[in-house]
C-alpha positions in Angstrom: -200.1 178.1 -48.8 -198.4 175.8 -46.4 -197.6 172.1 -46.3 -197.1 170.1 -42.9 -195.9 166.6 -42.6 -198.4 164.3 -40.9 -197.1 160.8 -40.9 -196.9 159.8 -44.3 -199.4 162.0 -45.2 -199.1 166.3 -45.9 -201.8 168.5 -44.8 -202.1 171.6 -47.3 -202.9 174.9 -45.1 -204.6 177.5 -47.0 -205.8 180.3 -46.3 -209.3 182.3 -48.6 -209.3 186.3 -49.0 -212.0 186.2 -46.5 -209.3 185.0 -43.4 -210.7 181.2 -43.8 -208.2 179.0 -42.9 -208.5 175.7 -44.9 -206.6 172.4 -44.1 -206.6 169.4 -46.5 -205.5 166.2 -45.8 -205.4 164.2 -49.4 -205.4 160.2 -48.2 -206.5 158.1 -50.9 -206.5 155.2 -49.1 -209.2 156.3 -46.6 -212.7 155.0 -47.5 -214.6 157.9 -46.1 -213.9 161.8 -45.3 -214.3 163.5 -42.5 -215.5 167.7 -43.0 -214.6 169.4 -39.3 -215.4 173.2 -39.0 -213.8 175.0 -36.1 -214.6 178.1 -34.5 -212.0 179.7 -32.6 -214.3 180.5 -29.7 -215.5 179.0 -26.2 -216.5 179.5 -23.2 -212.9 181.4 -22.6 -213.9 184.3 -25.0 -217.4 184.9 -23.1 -218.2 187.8 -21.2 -219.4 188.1 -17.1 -223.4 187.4 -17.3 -223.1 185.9 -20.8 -221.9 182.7 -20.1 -222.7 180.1 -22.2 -223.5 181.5 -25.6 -221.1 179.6 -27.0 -222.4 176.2 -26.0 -225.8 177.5 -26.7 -225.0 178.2 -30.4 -223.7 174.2 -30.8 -227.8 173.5 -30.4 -229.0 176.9 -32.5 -226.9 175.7 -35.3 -228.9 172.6 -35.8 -231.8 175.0 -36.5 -233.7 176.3 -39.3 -231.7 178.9 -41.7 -232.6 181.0 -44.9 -232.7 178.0 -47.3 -233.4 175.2 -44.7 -236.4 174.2 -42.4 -236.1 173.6 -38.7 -235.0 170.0 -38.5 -233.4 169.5 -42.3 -230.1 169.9 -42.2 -230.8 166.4 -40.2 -232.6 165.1 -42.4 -230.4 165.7 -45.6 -227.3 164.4 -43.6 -228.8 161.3 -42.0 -230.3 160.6 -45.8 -226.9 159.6 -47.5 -226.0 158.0 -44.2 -223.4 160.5 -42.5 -222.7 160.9 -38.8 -222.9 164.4 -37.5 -222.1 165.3 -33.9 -221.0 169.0 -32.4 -218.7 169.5 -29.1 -218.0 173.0 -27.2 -214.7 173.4 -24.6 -212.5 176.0 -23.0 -211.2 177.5 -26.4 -213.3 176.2 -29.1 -216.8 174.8 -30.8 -216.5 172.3 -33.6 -219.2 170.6 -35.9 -218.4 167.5 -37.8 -219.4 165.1 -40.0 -218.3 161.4 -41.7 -219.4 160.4 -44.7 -219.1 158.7 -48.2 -216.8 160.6 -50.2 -218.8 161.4 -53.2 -221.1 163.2 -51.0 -218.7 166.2 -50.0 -220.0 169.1 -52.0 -223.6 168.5 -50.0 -221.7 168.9 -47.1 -220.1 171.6 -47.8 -222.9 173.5 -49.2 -224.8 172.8 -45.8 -222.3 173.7 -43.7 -221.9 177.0 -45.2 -225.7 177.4 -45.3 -225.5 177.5 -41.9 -222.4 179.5 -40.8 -224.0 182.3 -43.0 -227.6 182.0 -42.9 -229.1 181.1 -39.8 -232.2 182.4 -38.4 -232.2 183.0 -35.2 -235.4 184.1 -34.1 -237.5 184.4 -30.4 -239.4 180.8 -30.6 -236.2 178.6 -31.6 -233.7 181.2 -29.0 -236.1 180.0 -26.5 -236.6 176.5 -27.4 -232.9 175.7 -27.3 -232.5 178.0 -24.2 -234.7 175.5 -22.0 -233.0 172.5 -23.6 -229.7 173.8 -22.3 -231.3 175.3 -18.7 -232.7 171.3 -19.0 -229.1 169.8 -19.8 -227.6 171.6 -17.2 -229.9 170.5 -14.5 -229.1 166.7 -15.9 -225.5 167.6 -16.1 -224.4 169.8 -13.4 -227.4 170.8 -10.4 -228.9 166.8 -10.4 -224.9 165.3 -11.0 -222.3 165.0 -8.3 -219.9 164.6 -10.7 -221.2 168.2 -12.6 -221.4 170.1 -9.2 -217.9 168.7 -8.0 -216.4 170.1 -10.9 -218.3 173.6 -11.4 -217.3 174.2 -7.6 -213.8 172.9 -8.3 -212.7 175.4 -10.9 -214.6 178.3 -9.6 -212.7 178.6 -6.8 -209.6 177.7 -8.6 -209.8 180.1 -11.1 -211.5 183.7 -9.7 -210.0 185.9 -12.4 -209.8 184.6 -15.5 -213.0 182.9 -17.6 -211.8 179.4 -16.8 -213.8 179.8 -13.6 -217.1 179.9 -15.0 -218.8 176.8 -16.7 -219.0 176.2 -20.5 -222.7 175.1 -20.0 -223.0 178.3 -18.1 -224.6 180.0 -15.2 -228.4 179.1 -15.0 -229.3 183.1 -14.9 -227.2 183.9 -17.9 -228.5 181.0 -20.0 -232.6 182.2 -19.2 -231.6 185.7 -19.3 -230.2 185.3 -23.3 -232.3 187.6 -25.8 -232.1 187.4 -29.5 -230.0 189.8 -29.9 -227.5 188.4 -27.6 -227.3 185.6 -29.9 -228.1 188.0 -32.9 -224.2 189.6 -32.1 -222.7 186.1 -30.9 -223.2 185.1 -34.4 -222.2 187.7 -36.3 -219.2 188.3 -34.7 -217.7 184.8 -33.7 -219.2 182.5 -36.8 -217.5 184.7 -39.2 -215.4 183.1 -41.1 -211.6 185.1 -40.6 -212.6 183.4 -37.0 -213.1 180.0 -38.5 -210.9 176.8 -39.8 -212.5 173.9 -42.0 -210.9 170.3 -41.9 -211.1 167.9 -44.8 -209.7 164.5 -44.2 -210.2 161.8 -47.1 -209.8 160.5 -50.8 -210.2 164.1 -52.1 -208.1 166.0 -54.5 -206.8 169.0 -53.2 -207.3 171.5 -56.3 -211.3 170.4 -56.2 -211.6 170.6 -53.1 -210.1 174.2 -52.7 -212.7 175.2 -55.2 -215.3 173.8 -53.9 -214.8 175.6 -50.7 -214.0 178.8 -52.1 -217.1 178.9 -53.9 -219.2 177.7 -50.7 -217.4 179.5 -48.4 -215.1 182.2 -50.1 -218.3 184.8 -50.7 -218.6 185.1 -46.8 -217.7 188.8 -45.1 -214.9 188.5 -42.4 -215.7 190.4 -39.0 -213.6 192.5 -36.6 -212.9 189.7 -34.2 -212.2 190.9 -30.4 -209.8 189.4 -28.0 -210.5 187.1 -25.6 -211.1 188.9 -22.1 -207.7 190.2 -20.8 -207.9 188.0 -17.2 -204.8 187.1 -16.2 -205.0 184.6 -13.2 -202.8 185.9 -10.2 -200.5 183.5 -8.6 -202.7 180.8 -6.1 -200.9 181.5 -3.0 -201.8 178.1 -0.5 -204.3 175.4 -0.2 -207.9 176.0 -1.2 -210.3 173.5 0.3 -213.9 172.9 0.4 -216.2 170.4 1.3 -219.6 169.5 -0.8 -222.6 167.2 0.9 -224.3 165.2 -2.0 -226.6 162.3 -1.6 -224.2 160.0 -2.9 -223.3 156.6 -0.7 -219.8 157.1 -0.9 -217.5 160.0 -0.6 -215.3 161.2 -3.2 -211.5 162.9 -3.3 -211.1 165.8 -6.0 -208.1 167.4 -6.1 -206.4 170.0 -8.5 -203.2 171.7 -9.0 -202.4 174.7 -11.0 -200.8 173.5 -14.6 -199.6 174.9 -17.4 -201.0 175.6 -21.3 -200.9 172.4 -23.7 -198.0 174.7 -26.0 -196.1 174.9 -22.4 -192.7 172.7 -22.8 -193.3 171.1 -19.3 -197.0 169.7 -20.9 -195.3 166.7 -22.4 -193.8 165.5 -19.1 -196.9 166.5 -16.7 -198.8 164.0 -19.3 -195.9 161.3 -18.6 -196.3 162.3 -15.1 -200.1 161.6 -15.2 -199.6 158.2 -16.5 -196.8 157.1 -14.0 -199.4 157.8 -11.5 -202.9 156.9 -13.2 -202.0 154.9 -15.9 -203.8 151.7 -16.3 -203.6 148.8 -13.4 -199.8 149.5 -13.3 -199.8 153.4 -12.2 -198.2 154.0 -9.1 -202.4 155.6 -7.5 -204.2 152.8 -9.4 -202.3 150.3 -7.5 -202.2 151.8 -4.1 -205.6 153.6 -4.2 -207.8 150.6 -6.3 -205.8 147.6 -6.3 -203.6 147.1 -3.7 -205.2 149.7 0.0 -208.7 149.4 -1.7 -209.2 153.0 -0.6 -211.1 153.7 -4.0 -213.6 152.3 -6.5 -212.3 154.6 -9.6 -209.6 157.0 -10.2 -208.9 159.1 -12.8 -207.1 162.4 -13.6 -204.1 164.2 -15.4 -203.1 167.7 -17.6 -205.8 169.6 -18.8 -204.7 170.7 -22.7 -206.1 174.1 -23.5 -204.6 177.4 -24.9 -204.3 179.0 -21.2 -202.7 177.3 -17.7 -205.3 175.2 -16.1 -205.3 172.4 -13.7 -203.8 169.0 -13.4 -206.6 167.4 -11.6 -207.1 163.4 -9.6 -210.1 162.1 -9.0 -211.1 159.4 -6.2 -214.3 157.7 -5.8 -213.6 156.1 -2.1 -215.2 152.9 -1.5 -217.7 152.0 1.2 -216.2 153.1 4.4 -213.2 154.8 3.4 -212.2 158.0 4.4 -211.1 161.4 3.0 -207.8 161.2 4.9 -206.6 158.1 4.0 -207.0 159.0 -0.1 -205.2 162.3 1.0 -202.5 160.2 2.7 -202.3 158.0 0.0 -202.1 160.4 -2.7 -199.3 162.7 -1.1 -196.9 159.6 0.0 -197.2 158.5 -3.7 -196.8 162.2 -5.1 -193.7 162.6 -2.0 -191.9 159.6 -3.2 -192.1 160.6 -7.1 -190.7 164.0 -5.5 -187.6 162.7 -3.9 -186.8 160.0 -6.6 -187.6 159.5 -10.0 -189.3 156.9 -12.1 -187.6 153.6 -12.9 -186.4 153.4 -16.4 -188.9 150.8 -17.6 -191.6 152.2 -15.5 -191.1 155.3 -17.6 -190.8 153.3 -20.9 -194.2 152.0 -19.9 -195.3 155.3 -19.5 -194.1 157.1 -22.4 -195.5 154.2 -24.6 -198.8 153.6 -23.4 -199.6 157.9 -24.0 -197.9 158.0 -27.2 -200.2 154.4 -28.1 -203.3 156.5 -27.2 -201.9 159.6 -29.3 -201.2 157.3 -32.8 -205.0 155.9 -31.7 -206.4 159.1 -32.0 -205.2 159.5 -35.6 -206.0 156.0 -37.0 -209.1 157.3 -38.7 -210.1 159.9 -41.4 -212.3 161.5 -38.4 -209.8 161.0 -35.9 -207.3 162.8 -38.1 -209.6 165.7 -38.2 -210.2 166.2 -35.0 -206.7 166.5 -34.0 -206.2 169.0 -36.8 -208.6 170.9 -35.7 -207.7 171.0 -32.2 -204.2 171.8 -32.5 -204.6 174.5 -35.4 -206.9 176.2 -33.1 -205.4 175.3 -29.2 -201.9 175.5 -30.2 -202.0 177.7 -33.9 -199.8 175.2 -35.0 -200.4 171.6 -36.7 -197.1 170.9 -37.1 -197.4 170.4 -32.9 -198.7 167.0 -34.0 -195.4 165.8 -34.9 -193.3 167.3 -32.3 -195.9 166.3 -30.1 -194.8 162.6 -30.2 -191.0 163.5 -30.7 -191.3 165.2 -27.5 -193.5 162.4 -25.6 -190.8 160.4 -26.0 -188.2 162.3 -24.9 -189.2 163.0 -21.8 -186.8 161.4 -19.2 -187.1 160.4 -15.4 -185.5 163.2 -14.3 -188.0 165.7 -16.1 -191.2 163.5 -14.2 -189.9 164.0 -11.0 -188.8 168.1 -12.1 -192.7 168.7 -13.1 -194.4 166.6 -10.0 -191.9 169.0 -7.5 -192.9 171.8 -9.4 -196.5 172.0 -9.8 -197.8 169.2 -7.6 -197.3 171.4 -4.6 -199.5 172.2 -2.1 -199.4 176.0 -2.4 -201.4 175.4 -5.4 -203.4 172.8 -4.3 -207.2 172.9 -4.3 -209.5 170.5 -3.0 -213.1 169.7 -3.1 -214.6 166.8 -0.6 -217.7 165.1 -1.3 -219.2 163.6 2.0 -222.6 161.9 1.7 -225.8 163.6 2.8 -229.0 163.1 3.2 -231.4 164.0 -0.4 -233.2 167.3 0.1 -237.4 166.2 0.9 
């Protein structure tokens, strides 16, 4: 048993015989609780024409199981008026709920009813297997945005699994059997590979109990590592161009960046704001407000377990061109390079991300979440703390050290969106 400091609060880290890792958040003062379960797998553990088993088991797991119908684990949530929602990334799949606090031992009793029991049989495989092929026609082949971004880290990542799409490749998703999924399951839904959250008015002893005996009677699994793809160094620019019948062109450009745990993350997030940061970041103001080169732009770090990208994104307005958002971009990104922020630029900076980082843990559900996330990205919830001790002490000198390291154009990649005509 460990204990972590969280605010004012201590999270309890347990974890069962079974290699369940439990983390309890008692807050008394929080009207509702919030039951997270993380699985320590994502679209980074998958395998070369098996993408996308992982977001495909976020819509299997809505399905029917030993003890449940297709369709009531819904029901039985929706009927004491909880919220319920699911989310697959990089490095992880989570499923969570919020709910009235008296109602946590249902919860828990249908949450393990489903990391333990569910059927997975040919007619729900290949129902949820043409909702997915569906979303990702929505999402990625009929979205600019989608296609941009596929093409984007593809090219930036050829090695390791960050290249391929957590929605997955079309073939891969229709080409899934049962036993695919059958094996998925068994091995990655085990429970030595899982974490559960509970944030709320609950006492810690019950609540130990309580998932002990919903959860504790589960068989851990031999659990392999993720693929062993280390990315080689990107040595120069890597450019590409993408027609899309869209009016207006759009600017996507990434940089090789390094893991959330990195020490450098902190600043490249400072960095991120300097530049994109509301109306007063140095690109808003050139870019939106100021040159009226671009509509939106938006960008920054990417915090997973493994190096990624620090990407910015420019939708150009009417007219504008490709060359003057690159212009733009690399006189803003030269200047931070040869001097650094202004000391109340940078306090500006450093407050507004660590504003949006106390947001994020104003709530029982928000608490959860970041739990979650940092237990499984980092291994550590004590990061949560440190976290802000290290946002804020990041000086000027450390913004312009990360934007001359990694904002270089050795590493650069770039994707360019021109307009085209709509395939007849």
């Amino acid at each position: 048993m460990r204990r972590i400091p969280l605010g004012r609060h201590t999270v309890r880290l347990e974890t069962l015989d079974n290699g369940l890792e439990v983390l309890i958040l008692a807050d008394p003062d929080s009207p509702v609780t919030a039951f997270h379960t993380w699985f320590k797998v994502g679209s980074r553990h998958e395998r070369p024409g098996k993408t996308g088993l992982a977001h495909l088991f976020e819509h299997l797991m809505f399905g029917e199981t030993e003890h449940l119908a297709h369709g009531e684990f819904d029901r039985r949530i929706e009927a004491v008026g909880a919220s319920m929602n699911a989310a697959t990334w990089l490095d992880w799949t989570y499923y969570h709920e919020t709910f009235l606090p008296e109602h946590l031992p249902m919860i828990a009793e249908l949450e393990a009813e489903r990391m333990a029991r569910l059927r997975l049989e040919e007619e729900p495989v290949a129902r949820e297997k043409e909702v997915v092929a569906n979303e990702r026609r929505f999402r990625v082949e009929n979205s600019v945005e989608g296609a941009a971004s596929e093409r984007l880290w593809k090219e930036a990542f050829r090695v390791h699994p960050y290249g391929h799409p957590t929605i997955g490749w079309m073939g891969d998703i229709l080409g899934f059997t049962v036993e695919d999924c059958r094996a998925f399951y068994r091995t990655y839904y085990a429970p030595n590979n899982a974490a559960l959250v509970v944030v709320g008015p609950v006492d810690e002893e019950r609540t130990l109990a309580l998932l002990r005996r919903t959860h504790g009677w589960m068989k851990p699994q031999p659990i392999p590592p993720p693929p062993d793809a280390v990315e080689p160094p990107q040595e120069g620019e890597r450019a590409q161009r993408l027609p899309w019948p869209t009016p207006t062109r759009k600017t996507c450009l990434a940089w090789r960046s390094p893991e959330l745990a990195h020490p450098d993350h902190p600043a490249l997030v400072v960095l991120a704001q300097v530049l994109l940061g509301g109306r007063s970041g140095r690109l808003q103001r050139r870019l939106v407000h100021d040159g009226e080169i671009a509509t939106d732009l938006q960008g920054g770090p990417g915090s997973f377990h493994d190096p990624s990208l620090f990407e910015i994104w420019a939708d150009l307005r009417e007219g504008r061109t490709h060359e003057e958002a690159l212009a733009a971009i690399e006189a803003e990104l030269g200047r931070l390079a040869e001097a650094p922020p202004e000391p109340a630029e940078l306090e500006t900076a450093r407050h507004q991300v660590l504003l949006g980082f106390r947001s994020a843990l104003e709530t029982a559900a928000g608490r959860a979440d970041r739990l979650g996330f940092f237990h499984v990205t980092v291994g550590d919830v004590g990061a949560i703390e440190r976290r802000q001790r290290e946002l804020l002490a990041v000086g000027a000198e450390d913004v312009r050290a990360v934007a001359r390291r990694y904002l270089v154009p050795a590493t650069r990649n770039v994707l360019l969106v021109d307009p085209a005509e709509a395939p007849s």
